[in-house]
TIDREN-741922 format. One record per residue (C-alpha): z, y, x; residue in three letters; residue number from 1. Coordinates in pm, 1 decimal. Example, Ala and Ser with C-alpha at 12.3 -4.5 7.8 and 13.67 -1.06 7.14 Angstrom:
780.0_-450.0_1230.0_ALA_1
714.0_-106.0_1367.0_SER_2
END
This chain:
909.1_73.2_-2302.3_UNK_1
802.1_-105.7_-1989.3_UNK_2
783.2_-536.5_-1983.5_UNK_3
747.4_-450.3_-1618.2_UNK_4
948.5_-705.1_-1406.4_UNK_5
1190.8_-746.7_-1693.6_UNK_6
1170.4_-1153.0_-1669.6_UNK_7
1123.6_-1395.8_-1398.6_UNK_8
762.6_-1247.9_-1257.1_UNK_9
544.7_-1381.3_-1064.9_UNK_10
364.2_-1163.7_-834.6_UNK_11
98.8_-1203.3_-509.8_UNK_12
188.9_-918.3_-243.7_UNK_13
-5.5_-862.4_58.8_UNK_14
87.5_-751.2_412.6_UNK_15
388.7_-913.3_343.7_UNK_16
514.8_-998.7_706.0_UNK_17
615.6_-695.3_833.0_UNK_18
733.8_-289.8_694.6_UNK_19
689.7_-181.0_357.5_UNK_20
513.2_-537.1_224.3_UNK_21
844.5_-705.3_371.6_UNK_22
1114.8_-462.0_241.2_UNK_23
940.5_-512.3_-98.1_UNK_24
938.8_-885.0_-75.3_UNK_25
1320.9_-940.6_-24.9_UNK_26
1394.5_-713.4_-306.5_UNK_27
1165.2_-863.8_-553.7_UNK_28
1298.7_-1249.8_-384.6_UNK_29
1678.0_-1064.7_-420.3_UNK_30
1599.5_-1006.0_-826.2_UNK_31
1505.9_-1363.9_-886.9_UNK_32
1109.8_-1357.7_-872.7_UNK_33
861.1_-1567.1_-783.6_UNK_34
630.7_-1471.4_-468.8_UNK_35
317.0_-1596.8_-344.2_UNK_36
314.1_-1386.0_15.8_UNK_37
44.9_-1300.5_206.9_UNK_38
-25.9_-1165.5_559.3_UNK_39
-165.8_-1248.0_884.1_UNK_40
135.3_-1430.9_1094.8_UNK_41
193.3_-1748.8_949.5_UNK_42
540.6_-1786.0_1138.4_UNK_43
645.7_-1440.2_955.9_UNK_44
582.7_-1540.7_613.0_UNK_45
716.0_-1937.6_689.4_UNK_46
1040.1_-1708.6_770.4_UNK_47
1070.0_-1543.5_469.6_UNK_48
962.1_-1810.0_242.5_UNK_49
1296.5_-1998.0_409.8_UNK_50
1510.6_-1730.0_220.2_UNK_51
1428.4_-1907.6_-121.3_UNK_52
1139.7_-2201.6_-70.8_UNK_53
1158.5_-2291.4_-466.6_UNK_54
1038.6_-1934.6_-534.2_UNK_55
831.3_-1837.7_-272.0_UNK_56
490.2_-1977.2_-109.1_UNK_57
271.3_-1850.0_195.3_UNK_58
-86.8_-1810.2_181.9_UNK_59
-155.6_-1652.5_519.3_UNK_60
-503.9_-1482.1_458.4_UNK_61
-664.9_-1179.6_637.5_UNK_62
-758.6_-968.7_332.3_UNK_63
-1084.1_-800.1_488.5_UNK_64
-1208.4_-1180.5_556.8_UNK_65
-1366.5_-1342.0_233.9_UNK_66
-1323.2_-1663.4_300.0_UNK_67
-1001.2_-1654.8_358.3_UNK_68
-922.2_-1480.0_28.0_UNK_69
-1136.8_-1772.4_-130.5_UNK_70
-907.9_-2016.7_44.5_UNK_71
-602.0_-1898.0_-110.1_UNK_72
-728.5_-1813.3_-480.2_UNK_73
-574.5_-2113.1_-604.4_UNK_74
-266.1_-2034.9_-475.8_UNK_75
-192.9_-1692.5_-646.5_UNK_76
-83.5_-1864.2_-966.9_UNK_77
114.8_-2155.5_-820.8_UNK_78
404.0_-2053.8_-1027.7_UNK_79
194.6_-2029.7_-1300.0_UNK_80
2.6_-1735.8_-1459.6_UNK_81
-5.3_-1397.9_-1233.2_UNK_82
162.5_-1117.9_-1348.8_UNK_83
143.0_-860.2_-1072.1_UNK_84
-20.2_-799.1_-755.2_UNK_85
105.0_-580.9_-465.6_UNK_86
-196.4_-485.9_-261.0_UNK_87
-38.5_-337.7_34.6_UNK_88
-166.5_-484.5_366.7_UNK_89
-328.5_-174.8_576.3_UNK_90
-405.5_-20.4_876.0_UNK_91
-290.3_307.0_1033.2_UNK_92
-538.1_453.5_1374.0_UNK_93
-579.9_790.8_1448.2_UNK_94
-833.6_940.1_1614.7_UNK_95
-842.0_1124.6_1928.0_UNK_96
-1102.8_1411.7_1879.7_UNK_97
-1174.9_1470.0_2252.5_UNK_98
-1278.7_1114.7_2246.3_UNK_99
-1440.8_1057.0_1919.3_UNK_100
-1501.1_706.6_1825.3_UNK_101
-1608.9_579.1_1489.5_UNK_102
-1467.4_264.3_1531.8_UNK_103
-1149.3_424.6_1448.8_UNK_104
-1292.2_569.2_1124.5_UNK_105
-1422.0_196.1_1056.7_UNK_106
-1092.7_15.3_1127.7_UNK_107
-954.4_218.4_860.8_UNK_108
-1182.4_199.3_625.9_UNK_109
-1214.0_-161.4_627.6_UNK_110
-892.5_-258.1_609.3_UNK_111
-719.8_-34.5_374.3_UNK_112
-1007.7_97.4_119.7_UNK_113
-1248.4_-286.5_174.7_UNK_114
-938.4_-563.2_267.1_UNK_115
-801.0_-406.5_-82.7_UNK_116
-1127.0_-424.4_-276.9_UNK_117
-1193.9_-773.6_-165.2_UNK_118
-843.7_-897.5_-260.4_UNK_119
-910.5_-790.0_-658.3_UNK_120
-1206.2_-1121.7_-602.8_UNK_121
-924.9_-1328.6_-621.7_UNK_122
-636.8_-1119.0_-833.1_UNK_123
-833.1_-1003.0_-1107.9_UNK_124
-940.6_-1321.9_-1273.0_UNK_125
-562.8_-1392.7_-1244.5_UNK_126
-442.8_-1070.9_-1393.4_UNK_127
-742.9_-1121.6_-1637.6_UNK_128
-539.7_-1431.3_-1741.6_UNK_129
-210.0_-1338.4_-1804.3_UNK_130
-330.8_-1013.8_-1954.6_UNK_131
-552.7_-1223.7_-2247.0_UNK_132
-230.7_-1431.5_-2299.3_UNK_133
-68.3_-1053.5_-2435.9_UNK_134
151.7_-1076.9_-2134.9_UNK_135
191.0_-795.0_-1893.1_UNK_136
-26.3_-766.4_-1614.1_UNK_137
24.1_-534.1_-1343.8_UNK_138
-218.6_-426.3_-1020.2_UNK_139
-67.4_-222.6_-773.4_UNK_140
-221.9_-49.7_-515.2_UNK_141
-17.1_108.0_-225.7_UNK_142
-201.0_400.4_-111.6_UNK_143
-50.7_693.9_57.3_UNK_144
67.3_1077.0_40.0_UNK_145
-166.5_1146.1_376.7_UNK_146
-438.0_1245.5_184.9_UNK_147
-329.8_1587.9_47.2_UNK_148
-327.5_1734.4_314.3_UNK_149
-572.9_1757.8_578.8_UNK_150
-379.9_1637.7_900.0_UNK_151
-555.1_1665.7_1251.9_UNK_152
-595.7_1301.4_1412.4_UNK_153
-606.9_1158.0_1050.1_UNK_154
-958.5_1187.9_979.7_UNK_155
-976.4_766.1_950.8_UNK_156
-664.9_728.0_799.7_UNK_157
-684.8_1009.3_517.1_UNK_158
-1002.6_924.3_441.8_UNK_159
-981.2_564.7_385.4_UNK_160
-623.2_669.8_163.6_UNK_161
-801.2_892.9_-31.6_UNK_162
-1083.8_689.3_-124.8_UNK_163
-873.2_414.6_-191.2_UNK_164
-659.2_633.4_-503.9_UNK_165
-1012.1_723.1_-649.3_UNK_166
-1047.7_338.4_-612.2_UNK_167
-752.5_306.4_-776.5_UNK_168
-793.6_559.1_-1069.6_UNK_169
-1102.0_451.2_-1127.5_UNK_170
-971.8_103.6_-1200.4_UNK_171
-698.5_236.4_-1440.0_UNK_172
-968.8_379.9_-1640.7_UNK_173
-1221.9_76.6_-1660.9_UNK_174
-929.4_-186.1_-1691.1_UNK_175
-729.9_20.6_-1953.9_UNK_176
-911.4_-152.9_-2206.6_UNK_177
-808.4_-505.4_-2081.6_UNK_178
-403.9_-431.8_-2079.6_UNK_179
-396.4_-419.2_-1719.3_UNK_180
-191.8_-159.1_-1584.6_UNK_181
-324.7_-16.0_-1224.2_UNK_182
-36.2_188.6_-1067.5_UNK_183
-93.1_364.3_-734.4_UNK_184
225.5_423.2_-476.1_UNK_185
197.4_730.9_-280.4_UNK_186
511.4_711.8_11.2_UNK_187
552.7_1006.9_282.0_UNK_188
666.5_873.8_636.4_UNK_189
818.3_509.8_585.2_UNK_190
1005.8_352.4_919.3_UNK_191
792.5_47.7_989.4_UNK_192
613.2_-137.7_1328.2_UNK_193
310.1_63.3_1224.3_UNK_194
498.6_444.1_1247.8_UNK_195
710.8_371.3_1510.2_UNK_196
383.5_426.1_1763.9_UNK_197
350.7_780.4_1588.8_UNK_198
396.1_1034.8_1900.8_UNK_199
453.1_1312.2_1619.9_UNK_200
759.3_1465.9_1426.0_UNK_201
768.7_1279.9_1058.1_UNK_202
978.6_1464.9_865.1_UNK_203
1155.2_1305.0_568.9_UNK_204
1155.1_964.5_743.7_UNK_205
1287.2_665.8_507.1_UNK_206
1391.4_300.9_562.8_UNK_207
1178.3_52.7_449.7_UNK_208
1453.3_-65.9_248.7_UNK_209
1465.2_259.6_54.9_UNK_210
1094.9_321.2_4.2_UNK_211
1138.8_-128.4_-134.7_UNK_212
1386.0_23.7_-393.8_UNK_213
1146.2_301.0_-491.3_UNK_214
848.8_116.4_-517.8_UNK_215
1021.1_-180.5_-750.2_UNK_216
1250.0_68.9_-976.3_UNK_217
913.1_291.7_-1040.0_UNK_218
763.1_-47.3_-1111.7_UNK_219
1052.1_-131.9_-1369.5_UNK_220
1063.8_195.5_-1531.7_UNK_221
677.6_135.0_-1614.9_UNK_222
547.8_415.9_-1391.8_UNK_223
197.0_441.4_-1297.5_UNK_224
222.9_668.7_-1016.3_UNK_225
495.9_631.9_-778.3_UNK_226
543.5_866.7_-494.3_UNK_227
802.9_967.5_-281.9_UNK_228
1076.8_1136.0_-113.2_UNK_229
988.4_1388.9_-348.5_UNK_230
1069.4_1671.7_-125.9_UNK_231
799.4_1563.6_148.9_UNK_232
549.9_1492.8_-140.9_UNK_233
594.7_1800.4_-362.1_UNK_234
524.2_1986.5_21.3_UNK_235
211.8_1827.4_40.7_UNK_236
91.6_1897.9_-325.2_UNK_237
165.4_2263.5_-332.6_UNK_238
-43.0_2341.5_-5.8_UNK_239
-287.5_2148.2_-98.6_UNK_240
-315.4_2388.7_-403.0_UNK_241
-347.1_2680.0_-148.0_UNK_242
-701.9_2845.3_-128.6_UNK_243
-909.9_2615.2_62.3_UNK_244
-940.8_2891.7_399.2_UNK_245
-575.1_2911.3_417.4_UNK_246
-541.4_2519.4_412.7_UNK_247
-799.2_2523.9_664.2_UNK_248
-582.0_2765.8_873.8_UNK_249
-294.4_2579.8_860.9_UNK_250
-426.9_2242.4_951.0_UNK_251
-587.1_2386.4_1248.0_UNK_252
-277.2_2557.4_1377.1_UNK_253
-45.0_2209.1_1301.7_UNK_254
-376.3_2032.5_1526.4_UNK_255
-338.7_2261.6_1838.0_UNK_256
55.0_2270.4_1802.6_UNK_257
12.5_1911.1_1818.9_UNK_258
-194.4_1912.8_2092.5_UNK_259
-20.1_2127.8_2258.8_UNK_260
341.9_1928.5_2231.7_UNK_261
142.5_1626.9_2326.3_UNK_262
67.6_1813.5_2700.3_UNK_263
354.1_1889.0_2712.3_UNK_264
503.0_1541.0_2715.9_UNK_265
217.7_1425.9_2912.2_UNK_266
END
C-alpha cells in the first residue's frame, strides 16, 4: 500500500505561480503539507505563501538557469528532509509551418525536457536523503498526453513531451533500486494562462482545480502513471495504435482542417 502523502510531506513543486503548478499547490497547502514553491514571479509565489507562511516558503528560481537552481538547493529541505518533488514548470509554443523557426523547437525543448533535467541537480541528492532514511521518496514529472498523437503545429511541443516520459521512464528504471519512486502525469487539455492562447477546439477541457485533484489522489493511491480525463486519453492511445499510414492520414487532414478554420477566422 502506498506511504504516498499519508503524513505531513514535504514536497518542492515547480512552476508553481500560475495553472496546473498552482491548482496543485493549494490542494497539497489545503491537506496540511509543507511546500517549498518555485517559479519565476516572485510576487505570485509571496501570494500564495500568505495562505499558510508556517508551511510554505518561496524560492523563485528559473529552472533552465543553473545558478539559480544552485541558489535555492538549500532551500528544498527547509522543512526538513524532501519527500517529493513536483517538476512541473514548462513551456507550450507551436510552430507555424509556413514560417518555420527552430527557435520554437528550442524554447520547448529547453524548458520542458532541460529546465526539468537540471532541477533533479538539486532534488535528487534530497530525495537521495530521505529515501536512505527508509522513508518514501517520490519524483514526479508532469509530462503530457500530446505526444501520442502526432498533432500539426506541435512539432516543439510533442517532441520535447515525449522525450521528457522516456526521460522519465528511464529514471524509474535506474532509480528503482534506490526506493525512489518516478511517476509521470500525462493530462489532456487543462484550463490554464498557457491554453487559453490556443486558437483550436480542445475537447475534454478541465479546470485546473480538477486536473490538482487528479494529480494528488493518483499520487495518494501510489500510482506511477497518472493520466487523464480518461476519455480524451484512451482517444489518443487507440489511434496511436492505428497502422502508422493511417495515423499519418489523419494528422494531415486534422493540419489542413486546422488551417483551414484558422482562414477562416482570419
Amino acid at each position: 500500500m502506498s506511504q504516498r502523502l499519508e503524513i505531513t510531506s514535504n514536497i518542492w513543486i515547480t512552476g508553481a505561480s500560475s495553472g496546473i503548478g498552482e491548482a496543485v499547490t493549494r490542494e497539497l497547502m489545503q491537506q496540511g503539507h509543507r511546500l517549498v514553491i518555485t517559479g519565476r514571479r516572485q510576487e505570485a509565489l509571496e501570494q500564495l505563501c500568505a495562505l499558510a507562511p508556517e508551511r510554505m516558503k518561496s524560492a523563485r528560481a528559473d529552472t533552465t538557469r543553473r545558478e539559480d537552481l544552485s541558489a535555492i538547493g538549500a532551500d528544498l529541505e527547509a522543512f526538513g528532509n524532501l519527500d517529493m518533488a513536483i517538476l512541473n514548470a514548462g513551456a507550450c509554443e507551436y510552430l507555424e509551418i509556413a514560417d518555420y523557426d527552430s527557435s520554437v523547437i528550442d524554447h520547448n525543448i529547453t524548458t520542458n525536457v532541460v529546465g526539468t533535467a537540471r532541477c533533479l541537480d538539486i532534488a535528487l541528492p534530497a530525495l537521495r536523503r530521505t529515501a536512505q532514511q527508509g522513508r518514501p521518496a517520490t519524483l514526479v514529472i508532469v509530462s503530457s498526453s500530446a505526444w501520442w498523437f502526432p498533432f500539426g503545429r506541435a512539432e516543439g511541443y510533442g517532441a520535447s513531451k515525449a522525450a521528457l516520459t522516456y526521460f522519465a521512464h528511464a529514471l524509474r528504471a535506474d532509480l528503482a533500486s534506490e526506493g525512489i519512486d518516478v511517476v509521470v502525469v500525462s493530462p489532456g487539455f487543462v484550463k490554464t494562462p498557457l491554453t487559453d492562447r490556443n486558437d483550436f477546439p480542445m475537447p475534454f477541457l478541465v479546470s485546473a482545480e480538477d486536473a490538482a485533484t487528479r494529480i494528488v489522489t493518483g499520487l495518494r493511491k501510489g500510482r506511477m502513471e497518472i493520466a487523464f480525463p480518461k476519455r480524451f486519453t484512451w482517444t489518443l492511445k487507440l489511434l496511436g495504435a492505428l497502422p502508422q499510414g493511417v495515423i499519418d492520414r489523419i494528422a494531415a487532414s486534422m493540419s489542413r482542417q486546422s488551417r483551414k478554420e484558422q482562414e477562416s477566422n482570419g
